[in-house]
N, C-alpha and C positions, 0 to 999 in steps of 0.2 A: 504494500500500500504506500503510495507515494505521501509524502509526509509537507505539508506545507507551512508558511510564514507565520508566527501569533499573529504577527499584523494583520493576518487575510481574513484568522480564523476572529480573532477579538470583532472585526466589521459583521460577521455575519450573526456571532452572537450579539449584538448593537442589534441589528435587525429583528432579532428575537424581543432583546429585552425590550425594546419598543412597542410589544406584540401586544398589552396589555394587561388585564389581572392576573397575576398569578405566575405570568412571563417573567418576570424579575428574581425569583428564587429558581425559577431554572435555570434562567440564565447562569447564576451563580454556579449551578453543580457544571452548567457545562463548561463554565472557564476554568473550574480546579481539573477536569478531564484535559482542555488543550493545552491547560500547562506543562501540563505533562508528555500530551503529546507533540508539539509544536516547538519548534525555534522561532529564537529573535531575532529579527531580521539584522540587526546592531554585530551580532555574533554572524551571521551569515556573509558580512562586507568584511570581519577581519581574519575569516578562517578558510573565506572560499567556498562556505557550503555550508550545510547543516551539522551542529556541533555534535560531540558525542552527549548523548542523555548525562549521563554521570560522570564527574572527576573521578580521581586517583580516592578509594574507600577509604572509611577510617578505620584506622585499626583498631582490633578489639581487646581490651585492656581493663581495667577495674577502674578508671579513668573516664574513659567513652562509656561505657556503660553506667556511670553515674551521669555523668552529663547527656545521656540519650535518657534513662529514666525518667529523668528530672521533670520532663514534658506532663508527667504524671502526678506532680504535689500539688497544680492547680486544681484539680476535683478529687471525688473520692474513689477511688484505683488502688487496689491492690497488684502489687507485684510482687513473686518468689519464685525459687527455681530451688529445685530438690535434686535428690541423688535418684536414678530410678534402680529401685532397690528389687524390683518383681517383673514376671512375666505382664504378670495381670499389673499394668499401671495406675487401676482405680486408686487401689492402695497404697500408692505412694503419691495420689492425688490430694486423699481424704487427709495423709500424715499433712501437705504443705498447706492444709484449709486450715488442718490445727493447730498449725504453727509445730510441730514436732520437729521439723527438721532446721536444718541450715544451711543456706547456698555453698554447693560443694566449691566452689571458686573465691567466697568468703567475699562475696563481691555484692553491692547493694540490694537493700527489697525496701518496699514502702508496705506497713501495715495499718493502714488509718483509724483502724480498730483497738489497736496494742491499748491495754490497760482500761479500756470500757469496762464498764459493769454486765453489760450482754455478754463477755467474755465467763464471768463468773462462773456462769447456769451454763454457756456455750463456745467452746474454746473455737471450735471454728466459727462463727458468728462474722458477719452475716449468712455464709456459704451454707448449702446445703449438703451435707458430704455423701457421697455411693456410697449407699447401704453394702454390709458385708455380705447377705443373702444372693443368690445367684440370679432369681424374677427380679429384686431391687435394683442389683447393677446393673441387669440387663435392661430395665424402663430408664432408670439416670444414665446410660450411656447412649439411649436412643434420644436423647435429647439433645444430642453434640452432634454437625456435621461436618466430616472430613473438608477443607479447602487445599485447593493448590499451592504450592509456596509463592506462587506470582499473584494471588490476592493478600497473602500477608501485611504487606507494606503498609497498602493502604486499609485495611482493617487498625492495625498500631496506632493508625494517625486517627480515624475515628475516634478510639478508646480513650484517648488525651481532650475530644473536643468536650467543650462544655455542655453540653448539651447532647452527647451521643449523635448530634446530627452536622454534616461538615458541612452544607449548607447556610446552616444559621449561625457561622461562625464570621461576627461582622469584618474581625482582622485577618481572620484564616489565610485570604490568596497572599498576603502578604507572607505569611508565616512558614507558606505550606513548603516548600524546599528547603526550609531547617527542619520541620518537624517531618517529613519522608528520610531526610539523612537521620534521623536521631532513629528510625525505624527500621533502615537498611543496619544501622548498629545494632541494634537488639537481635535481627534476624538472624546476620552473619554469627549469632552465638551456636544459634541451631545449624548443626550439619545439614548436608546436603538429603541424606535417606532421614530427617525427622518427619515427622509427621504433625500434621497444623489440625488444630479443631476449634470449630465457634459453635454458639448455641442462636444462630440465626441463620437464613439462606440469603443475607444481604437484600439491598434495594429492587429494583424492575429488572436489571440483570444479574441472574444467578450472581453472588459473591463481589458485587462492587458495593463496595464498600464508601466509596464517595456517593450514593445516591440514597433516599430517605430510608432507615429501614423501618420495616414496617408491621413487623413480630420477630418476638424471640420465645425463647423456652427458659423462663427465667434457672439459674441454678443458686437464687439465694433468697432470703425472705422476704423480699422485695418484687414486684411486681414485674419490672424493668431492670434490665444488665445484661450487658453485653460484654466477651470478651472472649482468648485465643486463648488454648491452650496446647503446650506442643511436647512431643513426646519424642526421643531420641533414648537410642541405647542405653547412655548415659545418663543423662539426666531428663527432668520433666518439670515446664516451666508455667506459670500460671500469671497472666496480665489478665483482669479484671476487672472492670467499671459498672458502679451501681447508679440507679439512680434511685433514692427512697423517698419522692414524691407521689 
């Protein structure tokens, strides 16, 4: 697919968002898609052609990984990564819901919950943890569906908005090429054979994650939450976002 100028593409969303009620938040979802997809024309006069998508990555460090986290202290977002200790990974799902374990890399987690009183009664709180029963974990695991590692990215960058919707994020197109890098950091932790799970099918196209979603399968006591979890040999890692409204 031949890939054209933002310049060409920004005009023709202009034509859109002109279009009337309701035109003006599409608009939005579809300029976080051409930024992604599209060069600047600025970059196209001093390179000869269309740049590459991405610079030289960042490397992955206890470092980058706090400063890619960090995307995460603005709402309420749990993040942890466990040692995967079993076949069956529920149960070393249910250990990082409880706080039982420790990131095997000793390298940051955010728990927004640490030292609440709901903690008391329920160590994993808010989470709802797979039941040890084999009918339990087999309903709580139908509630996750497998994604490709090429929707990852942008699912991360969801998880950080305010609002779970990247849409209605007024600063967002501004933001959104720190906050994809700070996500391509998180990703690069998981191997190439991990395995990605969300508890949504994303917006109007299976797994984009830049468009409104519009159900999930909650997995905490909240009605709403959205988030990734990934599973590799190794370890097994949990980014999660609630919303308790």
């Amino acid at each position: 697919m031949r890939q054209i100028s933002r310049k060409t593409a920004d005009a023709i969303v202009d034509r859109i968002e002109a279009g009337g009620r309701g035109a003006a938040e599409d608009a939005v979802r579809i300029r976080m898609v051409i930024q992604a997809a599209t060069y600047d024309d600025n970059d196209e006069k001093a390179f000869g052609g269309a740049p590459e998508m991405n610079g030289p990555p960042t490397p992955l460090d206890a470092d980058s990984w706090d400063s890619a986290v960090e995307m995460y202290d603005r709402r309420y977002t749990f993040v942890a990564v466990g040692p995967r200790t079993r076949e069956d990974w529920l149960h070393d799902v249910a250990s990082i819901m409880r706080g039982e374990t420790a990131d095997p890399r000793s390298w940051r987690t955010i728990d927004p919950d640490e030292g609440e009183e709901e903690r008391e009664d329920d160590p994993a709180y808010p989470f709802i943890t797979p039941p040890v029963d084999e009918a339990g974990s087999t309903e709580w695991r139908s509630w996750l569906r497998e994604i490709p590692r090429s929707s990852v990215v942008r699912l991360l960058v969801l998880l950080a908005t305010r609002d779970l919707d990247v849409a209605r994020g007024p600063r967002l197109p501004e933001r959104l090429a720190e906050m994809e890098e700070h996500a391509r950091v998180i990703l690069s932790r998981c191997p190439d054979r991990a395995h990605f799970f969300t508890n949504t099918w994303g917006g109007g196209a299976a797994f984009d994650f830049y468009q409104k979603i519009s159900s999930c399968s909650p997995l905490s006591q909240y009605s709403w939450d959205l988030g990734v979890l990934w599973v590799s040999d190794e370890e097994v890692g949990l980014i999660w976002s609630f919303d308790p409204r």
